[in-house]
N, C-alpha and C positions, 0 to 999 in steps of 0.2 A: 391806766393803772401800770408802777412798774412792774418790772418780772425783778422777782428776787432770786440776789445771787448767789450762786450754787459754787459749796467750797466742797474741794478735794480734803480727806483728812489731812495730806499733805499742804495744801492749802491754809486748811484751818490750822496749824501748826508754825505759822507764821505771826501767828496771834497771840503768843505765848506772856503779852505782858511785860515783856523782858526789852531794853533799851530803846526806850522809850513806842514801841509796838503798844495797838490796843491788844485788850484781853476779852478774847473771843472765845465760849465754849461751845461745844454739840451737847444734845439731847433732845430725843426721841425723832431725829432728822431736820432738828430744827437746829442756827446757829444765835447764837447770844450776847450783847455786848454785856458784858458785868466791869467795865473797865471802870467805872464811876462806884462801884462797890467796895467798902471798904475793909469787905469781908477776903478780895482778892486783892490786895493788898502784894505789888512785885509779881504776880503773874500765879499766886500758891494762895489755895484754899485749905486749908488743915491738913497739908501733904497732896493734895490734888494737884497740879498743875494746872495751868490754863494750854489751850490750846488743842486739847484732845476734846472726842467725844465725851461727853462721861454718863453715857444711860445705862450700863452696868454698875458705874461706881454708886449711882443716884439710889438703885434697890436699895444700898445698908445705909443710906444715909438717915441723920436722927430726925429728919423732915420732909413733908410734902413735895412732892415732884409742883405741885402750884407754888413753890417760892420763886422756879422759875417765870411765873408770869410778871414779876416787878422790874423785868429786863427787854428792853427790846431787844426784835428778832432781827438779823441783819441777812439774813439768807436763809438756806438749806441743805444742807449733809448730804454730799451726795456718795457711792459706794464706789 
C-alpha cells in the first residue's frame, strides 16, 4: 500500500489552480484534487481560493462537508 503524501500548508499552496498548477484543497487533514471540478473553475470557488486549508471556511458553507467525498484524496495536511 502506498503512504500518502503529506503536504505542508506551504506546500499545499502550490496547488492554487493558477498557471497551469492542479487545484488541490485541505479539509479536515485531508488533501483534495477538485481540479477536474467545474465548480473551481481558475483556482476560485465563490471567493475561496484553492490552495488553502478550508475546514473553517467549510462550517458556513450552504452544503455537507460529504460533497467532499466526490474528489480524490491526494495526501494529508500536515501542521
Amino acid at each position: 500500500m502506498e503512504e500518502a503524501k503529506k503536504f505542508t500548508t506551504n506546500d499545499l499552496s502550490q496547488f492554487n489552480g493558477k498557471n497551469g498548477n492542479p487545484t488541490y484543497v485541505g479539509y479536515k487533514g485531508k488533501v483534495y484534487d477538485v481540479t477536474d471540478s467545474a465548480q473551481w473553475s481558475e483556482g476560485d470557488h465563490l471567493g475561496h481560493p484553492a490552495g488553502i486549508d478550508l475546514t473553517e471556511q467549510m462550517e458556513t458553507a450552504p452544503h455537507a462537508d460529504d460533497v467532499m467525498e466526490r474528489f480524490k484524496v491526494v495526501g494529508t495536511l500536515t501542521t
